[in-house]
N, C-alpha and C positions, 0 to 999 in steps of 0.2 A: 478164631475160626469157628464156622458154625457147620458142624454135624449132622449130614441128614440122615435118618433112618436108615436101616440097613433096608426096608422094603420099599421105602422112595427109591433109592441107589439102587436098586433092582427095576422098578419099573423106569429109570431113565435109559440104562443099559438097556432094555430091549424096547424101547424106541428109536434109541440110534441103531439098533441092530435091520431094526424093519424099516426105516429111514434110507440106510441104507442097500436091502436087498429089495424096494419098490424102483420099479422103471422109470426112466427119466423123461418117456416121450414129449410130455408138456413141461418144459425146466420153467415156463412162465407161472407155473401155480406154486401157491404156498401153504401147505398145512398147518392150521392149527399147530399142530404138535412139536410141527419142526420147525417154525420163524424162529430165524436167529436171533441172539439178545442183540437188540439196540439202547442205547442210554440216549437220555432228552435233559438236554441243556437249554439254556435259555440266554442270559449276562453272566459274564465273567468281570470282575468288577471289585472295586471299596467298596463298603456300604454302613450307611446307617442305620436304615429302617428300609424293610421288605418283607411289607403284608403279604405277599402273595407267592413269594417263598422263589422267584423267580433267581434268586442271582446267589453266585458263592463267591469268592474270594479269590484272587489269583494263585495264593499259596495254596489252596485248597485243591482248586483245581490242576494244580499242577503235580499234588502228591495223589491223587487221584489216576491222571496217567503216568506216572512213576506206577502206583500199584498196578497197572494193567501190562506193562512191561516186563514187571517182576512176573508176574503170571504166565506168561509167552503169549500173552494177548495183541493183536495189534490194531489198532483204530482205525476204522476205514470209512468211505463214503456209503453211501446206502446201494449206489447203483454198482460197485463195484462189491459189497457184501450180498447182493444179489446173483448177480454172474457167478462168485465162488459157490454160492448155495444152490444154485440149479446145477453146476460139475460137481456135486460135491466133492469141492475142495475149499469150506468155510470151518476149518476147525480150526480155532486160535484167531480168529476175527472178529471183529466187535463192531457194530455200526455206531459212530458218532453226529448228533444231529441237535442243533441249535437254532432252537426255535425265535420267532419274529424279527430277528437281522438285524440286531444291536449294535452299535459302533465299536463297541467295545473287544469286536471279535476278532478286528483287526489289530489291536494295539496288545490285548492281550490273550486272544485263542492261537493266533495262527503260530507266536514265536514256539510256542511249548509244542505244538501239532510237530513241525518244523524240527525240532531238537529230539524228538520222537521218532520220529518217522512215520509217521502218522496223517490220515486227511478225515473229510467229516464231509459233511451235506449243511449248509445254510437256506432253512425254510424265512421267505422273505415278502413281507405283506408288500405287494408290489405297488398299491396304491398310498403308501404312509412312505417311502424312501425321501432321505431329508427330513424327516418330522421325526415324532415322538410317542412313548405308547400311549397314546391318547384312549385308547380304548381300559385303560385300569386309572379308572378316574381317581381311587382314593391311594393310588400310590405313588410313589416317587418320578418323577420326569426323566427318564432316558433316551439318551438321543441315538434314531435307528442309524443305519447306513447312508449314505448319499448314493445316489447313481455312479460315480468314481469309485466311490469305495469297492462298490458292489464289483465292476469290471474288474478294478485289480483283486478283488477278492475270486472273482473267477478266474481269475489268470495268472494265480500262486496253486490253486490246482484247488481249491476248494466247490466241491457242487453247491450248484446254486439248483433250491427246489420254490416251489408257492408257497406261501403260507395264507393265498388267497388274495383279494384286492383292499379289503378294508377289516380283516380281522374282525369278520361276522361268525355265529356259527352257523353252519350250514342247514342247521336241521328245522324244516319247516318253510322254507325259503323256495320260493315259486319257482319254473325255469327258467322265465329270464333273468331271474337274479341269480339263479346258480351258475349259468352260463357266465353272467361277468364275474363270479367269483373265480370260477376253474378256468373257464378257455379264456377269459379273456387276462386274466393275470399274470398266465402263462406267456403269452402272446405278447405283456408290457415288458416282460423277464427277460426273454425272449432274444427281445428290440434293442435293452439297454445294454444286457450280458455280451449278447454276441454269439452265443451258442444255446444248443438246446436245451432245454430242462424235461426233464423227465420225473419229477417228482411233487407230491403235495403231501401238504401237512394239513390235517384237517383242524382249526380253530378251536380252543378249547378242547380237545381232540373228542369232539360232538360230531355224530355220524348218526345218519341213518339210509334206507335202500334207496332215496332217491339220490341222496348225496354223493353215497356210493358210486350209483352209477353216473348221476352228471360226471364226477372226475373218470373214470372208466373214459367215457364219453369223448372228455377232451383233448384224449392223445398223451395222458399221462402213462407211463410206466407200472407208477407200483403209489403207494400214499400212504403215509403213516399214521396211528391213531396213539392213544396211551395204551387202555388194558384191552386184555382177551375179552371176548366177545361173539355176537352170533355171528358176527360180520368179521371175524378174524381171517384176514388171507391176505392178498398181495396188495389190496387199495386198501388195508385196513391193517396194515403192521403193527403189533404189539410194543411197547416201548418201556423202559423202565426209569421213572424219574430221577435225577442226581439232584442231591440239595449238599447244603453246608454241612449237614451232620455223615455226612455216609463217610467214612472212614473204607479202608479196607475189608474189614470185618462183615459193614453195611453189606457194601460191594458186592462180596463173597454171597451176601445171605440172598442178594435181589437176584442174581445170578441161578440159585436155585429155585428162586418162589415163579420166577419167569418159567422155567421148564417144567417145573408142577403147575403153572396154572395152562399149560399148553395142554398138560397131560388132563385135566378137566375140560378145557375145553373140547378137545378129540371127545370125551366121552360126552359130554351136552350134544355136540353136534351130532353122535350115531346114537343117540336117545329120541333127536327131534326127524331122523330119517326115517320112515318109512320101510317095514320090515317087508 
């Protein structure tokens, strides 16, 4: 187990203290300080080789949610980790989300979800479904979702979110190209799902204010990023990576470096306001 300070442990306690005594008028905004932790997966999987550090292990990740259970933690969708967190009623929730929509999600995420009690968010490049991740040229060939897969995968209760059209990053990217990344991806997801989507994952989790706001723009929800940022709030959710090595212990330790770096970013953001 890893130890925080006894003066971290004090400034966490009194952000949840004022977290909780601030008014709820807008439950759609997310501060800095208070995004709830999310974990970013990607393949669940054998492996032999993984430059890019995307994929763990079944056993792995299956003692993984084993340790979240042990903890009274429970795995949830991002859209439903949300709605707790504007009642606040998100303590002992955990948002689970796997990124580019790997085939593998079906044969080995959902049984362990399943035996859990547990669900998750699937960010899915809508323009790659049936193909491959062609976009990590010097690494291993995995095969994404099919359009099937992906319905039955929406219809075991797992959210379907964007991971964009072609697993571009966004940043720099004209408006008609950000348009068919966000609304129009959304719109293929949409088509094939059956239902709505309310979410994106932003590529590479590469952002910036225009990006931001294209997905704003397109009728999404809320959009997920990796770390804290100027841009930390509901289209730019903080995330904390899972790999092969994170044990328990990891776990525990990412668990607090996520709420310390919330506690940084609260203070960068009332440094960069305007007294």
């Amino acid at each position: 187990m890893v130890a925080e300070p006894l003066h971290q442990m004090d400034q966490m306690d009194q952000m949840d203290r004022e977290d909780r005594q601030e008014p709820r008028d807008d439950v759609r905004e997310v501060r800095p300080r208070a995004a709830p932790w999310t974990l970013m997966y990607h393949s669940v999987d054998a492996y032999q080789e993984d430059p890019h550090q995307v994929t763990i292990t079944p056993e792995r990740f299956a003692g993984q949610m084993a340790w979240l259970r042990r903890r009274g933690l429970r795995g949830v969708a991002i859209s439903e980790l949300l709605r707790a967190h504007g009642a606040g009623t998100a303590a002992g929730l955990v948002g689970l989300t796997f990124d580019d929509g790997y085939a593998d999600l079906s044969r080995e995420v959902l049984p362990v979800l399943d035996r859990c009690g547990f669900t998750a968010t699937a960010f899915v490049v809508a323009g790659r479904l049936g193909g491959h991740n062609c976009w990590d040229a010097d690494g291993p060939r995995k095969p994404l979702l099919t359009p099937d897969q992906l319905r039955q995968l929406a219809g075991s209760g797992v959210e379907i979110g964007s991971h964009g059209l072609l697993h571009r990053s966004l940043v720099g990217l004209g408006p008609d190209e950000l348009e068919q990344e966000t609304r129009r991806s959304r719109e293929l997801l949409e088509e094939i799902a059956g239902r709505p989507v309310s979410g994106f994952c932003y590529p590479y989790g590469a952002l910036d204010a225009p990006a931001l706001a294209s997905v704003r723009n397109s009728g999404y929800d809320y959009a997920v990023a990796i770390g804290h940022g100027a841009l930390t709030g509901r289209w730019a959710l903080p995330r904390s990576f899972v790999g092969e090595r994170d044990t328990g212990w990891r776990l525990h330790a990412k668990r607090a470096r996520h709420q310390l770096r919330g506690l940084r970013t609260r203070t960068d953001h009332n440094r960069r306001s305007p007294a």
